[in-house]
Structures are given as structure tokens and as C-alpha cells.
N, C-alpha and C positions, 0 to 999 in steps of 0.2 A: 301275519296270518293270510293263507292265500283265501282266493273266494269260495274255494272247495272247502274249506273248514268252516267258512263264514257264514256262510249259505246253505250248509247240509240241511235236507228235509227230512233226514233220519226221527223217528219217534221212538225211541226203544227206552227198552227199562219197565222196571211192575209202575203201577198205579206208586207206588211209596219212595221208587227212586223220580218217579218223577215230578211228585209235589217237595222232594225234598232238593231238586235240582232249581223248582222256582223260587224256594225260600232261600239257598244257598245263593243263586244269584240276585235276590233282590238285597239279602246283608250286604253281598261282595260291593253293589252299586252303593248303596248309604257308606260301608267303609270306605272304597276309595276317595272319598269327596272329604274325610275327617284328615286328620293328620298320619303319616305312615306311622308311627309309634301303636296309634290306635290300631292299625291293620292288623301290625304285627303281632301284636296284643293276642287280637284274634285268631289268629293263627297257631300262635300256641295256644292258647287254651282247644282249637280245634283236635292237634297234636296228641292232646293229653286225653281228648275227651276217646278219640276211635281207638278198641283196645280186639277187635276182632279181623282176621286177616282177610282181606278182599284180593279176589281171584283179578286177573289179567282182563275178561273178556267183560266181566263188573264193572273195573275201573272205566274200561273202556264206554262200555252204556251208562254210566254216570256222564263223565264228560260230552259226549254226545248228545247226554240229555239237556243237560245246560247248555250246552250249546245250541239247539232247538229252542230253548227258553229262550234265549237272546235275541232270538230272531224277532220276537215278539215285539221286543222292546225297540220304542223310535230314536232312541240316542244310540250312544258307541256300545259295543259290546268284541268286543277282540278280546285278543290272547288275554289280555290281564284282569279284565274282567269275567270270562270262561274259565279261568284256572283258576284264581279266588274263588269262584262259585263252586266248582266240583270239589276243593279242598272242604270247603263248609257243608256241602250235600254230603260229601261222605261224614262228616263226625256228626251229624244230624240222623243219620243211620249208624252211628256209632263205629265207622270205618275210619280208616286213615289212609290218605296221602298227602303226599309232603309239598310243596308251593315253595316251585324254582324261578328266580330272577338269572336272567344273565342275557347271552347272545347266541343266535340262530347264524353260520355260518354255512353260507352256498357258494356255487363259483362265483358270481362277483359280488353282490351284494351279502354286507353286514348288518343284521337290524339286530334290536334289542328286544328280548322275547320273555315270554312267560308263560311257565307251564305247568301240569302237575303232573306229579309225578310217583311208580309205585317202588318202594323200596326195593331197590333188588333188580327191579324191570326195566325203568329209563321209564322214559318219558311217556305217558300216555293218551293218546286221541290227538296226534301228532301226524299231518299230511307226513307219510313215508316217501323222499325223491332221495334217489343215487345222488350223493354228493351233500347232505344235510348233515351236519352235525350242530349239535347242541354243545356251549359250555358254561357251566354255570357259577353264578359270583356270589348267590347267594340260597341259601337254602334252607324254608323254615317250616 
């Protein structure tokens, strides 16, 4: 995650995406610390729970919103815990997006990345730079 993603002072979203971007990221932080089977747990039942279609510029003021939330927070908050969090903010407003594991490929560095993401659109709330791609190993 660069520090443009990490550090946004963006506040966007109604009053209800944005208490649902603090509750999505405070589950995300209690799950990551349980076993991955528990995460993924939740993640599907996330999946199952958002059955309403969320527009592009949505997704995107969700993830930002969590992302804002994190700042809050005095431990880590990166990719894996921003993308857990906007997956569970949205099925908390009864949306869905999906929560992608893989790797962020630039010209020289490889890192291992995590996102969310809207069906159909790719990756969203995603620093855009010439030469990013995304591939992904796991998808849930």
C-alpha cells in the first residue's frame, strides 16, 4: 500500500456507510488475529448476506471510508485489513464485494496484496500508476 492510500484524509460516504466502514473494520481486526478458516468463514457468509448491486463510485466511498477509519487506529491497518473491512461494511449495508488475496505487480517490485473488489469492475480504491497490475490467487 503506498502512503497515498494509507494516509488519505478523504471523509466521504452518508452517516450509515460510514459507521458501517467502522464496524466492518473493527470485525476485520478481531478476525485477522483468529484463525484464517474463521475469516473465511466470514467472508462467505458476507458474500451470501449483500444481495443489492453497488454502483462503482459506492464501492469506492466505502473503501475510502474504511480506509479513513484505520487511520484512527494505532496498530497496522494496510491492504488486508482495509479490504476485509470494506468487504464486511458492505454486507452490513447489505452490498457485496468480493475479497481478493494475491500479488500487486510494478516494474520492479513484487509484494503480496489484498483488495476488494466489484464484480465486473476490478479492483477498487486501488492507488491507479502506469504499469500496476493486480493477479489474483485467491478470491472469496
Amino acid at each position: 500500500m503506498t502512503s497515498m492510500e494509507a494516509y488519505t484524509t478523504a471523509r466521504t460516504g452518508t452517516l450509515a456507510e460510514r459507521c458501517a466502514a467502522a464496524v466492518g473494520f473493527a470485525l476485520a481486526l478481531v478476525l485477522l488475529r483468529l484463525p484464517f478458516r474463521h475469516t473465511v468463514r466470514a467472508v462467505r457468509w458476507a458474500r451470501r448476506a449483500g444481495h443489492r448491486p453497488l454502483t462503482a463510485a459506492k464501492a469506492e466511498a466505502l473503501v475510502m471510508a474504511v480506509r479513513h477509519t484505520g487511520r484512527l487506529w494505532p496498530g497496522r491497518a494496510a491492504c488486508m485489513e482495509v479490504s476485509l473491512g470494506a468487504v464486511l461494511a458492505a454486507a452490513l449495508l447489505g452490498r457485496r464485494l468480493h475479497w481478493c488475496l494475491g500479488v500487486r505487480f510494478s516494474p520492479p517490485p513484487v509484494e503480496y496484496h489484498a483488495w476488494a473488489e466489484l464484480p465486473g469492475h476490478g479492483p477498487v480504491g486501488e492507488y491507479a500508476e502506469a504499469g500496476w497490475h493486480h493477479h489474483t490467487a485467491l478470491t472469496i
